[in-house]
VOGU-3710 file (C-alpha; in Angstrom, 3 decimals, decimal comma):
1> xxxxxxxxxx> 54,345/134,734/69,661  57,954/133,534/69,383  60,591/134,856/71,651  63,033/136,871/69,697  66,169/135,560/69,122  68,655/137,557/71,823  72,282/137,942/72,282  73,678/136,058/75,289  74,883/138,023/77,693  75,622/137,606/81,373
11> xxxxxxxxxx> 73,195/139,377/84,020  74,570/142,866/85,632  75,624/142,840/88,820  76,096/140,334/91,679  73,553/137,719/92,649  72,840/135,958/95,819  72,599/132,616/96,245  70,903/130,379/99,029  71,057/127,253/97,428  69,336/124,140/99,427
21> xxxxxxxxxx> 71,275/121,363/98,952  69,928/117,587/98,820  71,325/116,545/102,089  69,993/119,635/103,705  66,569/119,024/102,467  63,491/118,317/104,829  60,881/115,639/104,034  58,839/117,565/101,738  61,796/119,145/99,539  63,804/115,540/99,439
31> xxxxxxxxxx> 60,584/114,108/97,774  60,240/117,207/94,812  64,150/116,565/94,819  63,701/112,742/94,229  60,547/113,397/91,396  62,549/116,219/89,341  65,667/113,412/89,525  63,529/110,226/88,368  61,996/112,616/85,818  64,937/114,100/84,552
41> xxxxxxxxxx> 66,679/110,556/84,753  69,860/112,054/86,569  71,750/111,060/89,886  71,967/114,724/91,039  70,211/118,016/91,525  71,734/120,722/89,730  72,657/124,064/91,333  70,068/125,693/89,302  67,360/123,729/91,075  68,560/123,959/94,531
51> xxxxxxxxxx> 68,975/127,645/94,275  65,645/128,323/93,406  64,238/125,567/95,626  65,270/128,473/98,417  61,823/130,372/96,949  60,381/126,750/97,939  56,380/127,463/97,103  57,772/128,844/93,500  60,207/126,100/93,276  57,066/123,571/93,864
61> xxxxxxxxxx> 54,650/124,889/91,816  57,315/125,511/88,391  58,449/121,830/89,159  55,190/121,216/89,221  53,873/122,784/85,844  57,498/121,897/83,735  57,010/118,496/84,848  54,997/117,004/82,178  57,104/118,211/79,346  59,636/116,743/81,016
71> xxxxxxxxxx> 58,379/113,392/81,093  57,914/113,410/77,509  59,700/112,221/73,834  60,201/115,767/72,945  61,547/116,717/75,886  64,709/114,107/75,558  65,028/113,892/72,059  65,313/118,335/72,190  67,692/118,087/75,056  69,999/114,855/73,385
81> xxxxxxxxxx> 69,671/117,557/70,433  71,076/120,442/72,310  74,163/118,057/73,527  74,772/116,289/69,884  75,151/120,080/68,142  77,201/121,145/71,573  79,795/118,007/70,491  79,537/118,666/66,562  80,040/122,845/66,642  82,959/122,116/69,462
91> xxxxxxxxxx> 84,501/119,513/68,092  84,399/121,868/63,958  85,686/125,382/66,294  88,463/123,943/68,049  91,438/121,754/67,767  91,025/119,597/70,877  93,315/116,858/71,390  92,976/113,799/72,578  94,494/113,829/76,452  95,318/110,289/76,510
101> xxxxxxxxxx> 98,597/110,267/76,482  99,424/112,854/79,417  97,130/111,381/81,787  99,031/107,900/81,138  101,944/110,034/82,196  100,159/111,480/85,318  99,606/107,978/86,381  95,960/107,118/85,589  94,950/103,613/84,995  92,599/102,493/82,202
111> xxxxxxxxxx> 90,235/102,007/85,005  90,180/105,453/86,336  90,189/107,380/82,743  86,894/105,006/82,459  85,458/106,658/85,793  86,073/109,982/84,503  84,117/109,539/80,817  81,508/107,823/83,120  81,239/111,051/85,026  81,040/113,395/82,184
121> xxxxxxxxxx> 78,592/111,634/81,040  76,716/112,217/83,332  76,917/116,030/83,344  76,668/115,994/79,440  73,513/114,063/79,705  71,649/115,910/82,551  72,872/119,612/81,541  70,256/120,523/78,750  67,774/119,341/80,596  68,689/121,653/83,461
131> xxxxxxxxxx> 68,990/124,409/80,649  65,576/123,932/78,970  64,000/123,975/82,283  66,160/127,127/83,693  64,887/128,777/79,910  61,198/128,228/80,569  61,455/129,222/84,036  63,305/132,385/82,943  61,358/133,424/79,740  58,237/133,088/81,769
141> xxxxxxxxxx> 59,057/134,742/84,640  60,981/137,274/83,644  58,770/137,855/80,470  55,675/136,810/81,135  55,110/134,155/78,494  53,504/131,384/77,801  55,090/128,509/76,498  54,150/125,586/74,550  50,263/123,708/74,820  49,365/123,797/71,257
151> xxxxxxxxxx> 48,098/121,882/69,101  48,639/120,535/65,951  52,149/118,929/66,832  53,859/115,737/66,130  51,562/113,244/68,433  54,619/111,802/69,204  55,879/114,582/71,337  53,599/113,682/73,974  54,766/110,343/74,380  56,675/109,374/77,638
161> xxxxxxxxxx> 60,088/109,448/76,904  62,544/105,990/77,361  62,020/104,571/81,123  65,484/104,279/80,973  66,616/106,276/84,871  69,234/106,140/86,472  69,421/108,604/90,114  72,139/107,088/92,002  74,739/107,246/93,080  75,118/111,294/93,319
171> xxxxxxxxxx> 78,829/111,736/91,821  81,390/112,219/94,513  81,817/116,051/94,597  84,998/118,104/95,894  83,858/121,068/97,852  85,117/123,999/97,602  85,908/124,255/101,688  87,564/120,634/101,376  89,688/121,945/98,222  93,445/122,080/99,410
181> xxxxxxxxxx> 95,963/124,334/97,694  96,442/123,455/94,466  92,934/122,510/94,032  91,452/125,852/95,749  93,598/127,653/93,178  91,584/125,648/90,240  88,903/126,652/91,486  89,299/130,406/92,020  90,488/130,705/88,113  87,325/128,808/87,167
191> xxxxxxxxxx> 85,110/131,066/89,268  87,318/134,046/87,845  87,441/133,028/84,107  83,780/132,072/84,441  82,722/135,039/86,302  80,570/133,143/88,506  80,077/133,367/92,179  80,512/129,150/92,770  82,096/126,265/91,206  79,409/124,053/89,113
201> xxxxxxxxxx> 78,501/120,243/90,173  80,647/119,495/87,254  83,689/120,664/88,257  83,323/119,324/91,652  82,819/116,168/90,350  85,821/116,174/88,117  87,869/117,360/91,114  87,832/113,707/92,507  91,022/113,809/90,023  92,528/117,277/90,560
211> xxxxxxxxxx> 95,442/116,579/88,291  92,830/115,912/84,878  91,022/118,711/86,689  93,922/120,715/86,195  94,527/119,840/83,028  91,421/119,892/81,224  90,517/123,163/82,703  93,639/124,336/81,366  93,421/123,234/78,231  89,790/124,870/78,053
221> xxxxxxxxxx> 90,578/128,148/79,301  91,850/129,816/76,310  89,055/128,772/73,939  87,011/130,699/76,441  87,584/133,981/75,210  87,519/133,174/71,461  84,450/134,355/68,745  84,205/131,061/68,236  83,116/130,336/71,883  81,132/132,290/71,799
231> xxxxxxxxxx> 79,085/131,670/68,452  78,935/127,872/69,662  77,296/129,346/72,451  74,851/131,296/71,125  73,630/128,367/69,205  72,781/126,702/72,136  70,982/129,655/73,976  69,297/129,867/70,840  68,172/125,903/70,436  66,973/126,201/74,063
241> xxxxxxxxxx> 64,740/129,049/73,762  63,674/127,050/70,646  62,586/124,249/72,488  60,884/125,748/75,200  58,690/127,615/72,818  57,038/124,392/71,744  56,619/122,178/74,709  54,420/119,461/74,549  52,170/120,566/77,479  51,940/124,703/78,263
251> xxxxxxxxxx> 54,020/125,960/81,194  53,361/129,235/82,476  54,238/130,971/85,763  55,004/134,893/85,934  55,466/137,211/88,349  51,806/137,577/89,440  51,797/133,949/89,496  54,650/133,886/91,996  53,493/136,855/94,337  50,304/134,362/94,441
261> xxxxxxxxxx> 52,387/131,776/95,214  53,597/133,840/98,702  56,514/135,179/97,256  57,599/138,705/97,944  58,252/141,321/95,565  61,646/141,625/96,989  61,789/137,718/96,750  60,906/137,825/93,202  63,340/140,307/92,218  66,262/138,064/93,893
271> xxxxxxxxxx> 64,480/134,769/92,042  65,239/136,966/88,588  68,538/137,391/89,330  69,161/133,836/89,702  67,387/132,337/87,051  68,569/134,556/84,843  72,303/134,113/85,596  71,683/130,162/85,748  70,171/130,288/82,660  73,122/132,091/81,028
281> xxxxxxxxxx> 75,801/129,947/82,328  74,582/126,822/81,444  74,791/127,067/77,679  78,693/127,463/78,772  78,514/124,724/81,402  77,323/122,332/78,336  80,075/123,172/75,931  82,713/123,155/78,581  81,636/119,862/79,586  81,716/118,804/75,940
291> xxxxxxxxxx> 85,248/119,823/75,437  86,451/117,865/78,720  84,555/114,774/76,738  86,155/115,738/73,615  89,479/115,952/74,628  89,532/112,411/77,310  87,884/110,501/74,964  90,510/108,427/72,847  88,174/107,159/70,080  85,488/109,994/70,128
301> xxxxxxxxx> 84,981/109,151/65,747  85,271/112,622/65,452  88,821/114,191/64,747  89,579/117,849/65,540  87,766/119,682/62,704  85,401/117,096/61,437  82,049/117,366/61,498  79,244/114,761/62,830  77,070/113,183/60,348
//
């Protein structure tokens, strides 16, 4: 059966977080780390991964399971989907300027703005691929379904996807202890506006240069609150839970699959929680990202209101 089409809305209530992160990783987790990174073809591990990696034999066997979809044609051309309709609905809601000119004036070199659209593209690569997987993990656990297996597809969809990988160097990351005033006060409005608990990877990353940090953020902030937001973001909840629903190989792993997997019930009421608030914020985390590219981007060959053919 299909999932029914829901309205995105942020989980209740606060959630705890014990993320493991790659440099705190023993043997066996650095290895999982290094397959999901080489499969995913990104340079880092996402938040999402290294807080559920905490619940490590769940972590393991989803990895596990998702892995080959992930290794698949359908699997990139969905997610390079999910990020061309991010860039086309942002770049039709909103009237987002090119920065190029300010940044001049802040005293960045043609060599640095380069560094920066190398780094968001990073992020707006590797972010609906963390969403699809966060969506299967979630609509499985937390609903008990199976997704995907079935035949009579496209045969192409099981085809390995382009051997194109690249997993280093992990972007240079600002964190939040290391964050000095100015910065620190960036990142409280983000974690404020965003009603989130942490700062994202992405930001982190884009703190290497507070003041476009700064800037971009602020330029951001106010679409945040808009319908339109909010519709662009609903479209891309609502393309992920479309492409989990027909992955190339079945993934399945509920809550009886976890407690067999050694996780408590009290354990697999904290894993809920955190799926299901990753997998909400990233549908934000991939139009926010989008907007940043939007708006740095000098010759993007889409103006403020056109649409992408």
């Amino acid at each position: 059966m299909s999932a029914e089409l829901e309205e995105l809305l942020r989980p209740p209530g606060e959630v705890t977080l014990r993320p493991v992160p790659e440099h705190l990783a023993d043997a066996e987790l650095t290895k999982v780390y290094q397959d999901l990174k080489a499969t995913l073809a990104v340079p880092w591990v996402g938040v999402i991964t290294q807080a559920v990696a905490h619940y490590r034999p769940f972590f393991i066997e989803a990895w596990k399971r998702f892995q080959p979809s992930a290794r698949t044609y359908y699997f990139e051309r969905h997610c390079d989907a999910i990020r061309l309709r991010a860039w086309e609905e942002m770049a039709g809601a909103f009237d987002i300027r090119p920065q190029s000119q300010q940044l001049t004036a802040l005293g960045y070199s043609d060599r640095e703005l380069a560094e920066i659209r190398a780094t968001l593209d990073i992020f707006d690569y590797g972010n609906p691929k963390y969403l699809v997987l966060a969506t299967a993990i979630k609509e499985s656990l937390c609903k008990g379904r199976r997704l995907g297996g079935r035949e009579g597809r496209n045969g192409r969809d099981k085809m390995p996807r382009s051997p194109i990988c690249q997993t280093g160097p992990i972007p240079v990351m600002v964190e939040e202890h290391h964050a000095l005033s100015g910065l620190q006060a960036v990142y409280e409005d983000i974690k404020a506006t965003l009603e989130l608990p942490f700062v994202n990877s992405d930001y982190k990353a884009m703190a290497r240069w507070p003041s476009y940090l700064e800037l971009a953020w602020g330029e951001l902030k106010p679409c945040i609150t808009t319908v339109e937001y909010q519709r662009v973001r609903q479209h891309i909840h609502e393309q992920a839970l479309s492409t989990v629903e027909s992955l190339p190989h079945e993934y399945f792993m509920d809550q009886a699959t976890a407690l067999e997997a050694k996780l408590s019930q009290d354990q697999i009421s904290e894993l809920v929680d955190v799926i299901s608030l990753f997998q909400w914020l990233l549908s934000g985390l991939i139009i926010n990202v989008t907007h940043f590219k939007l708006s740095v981007t000098a010759n993007t060959g889409c103006t403020a209101g056109e649409k992408i053919s």
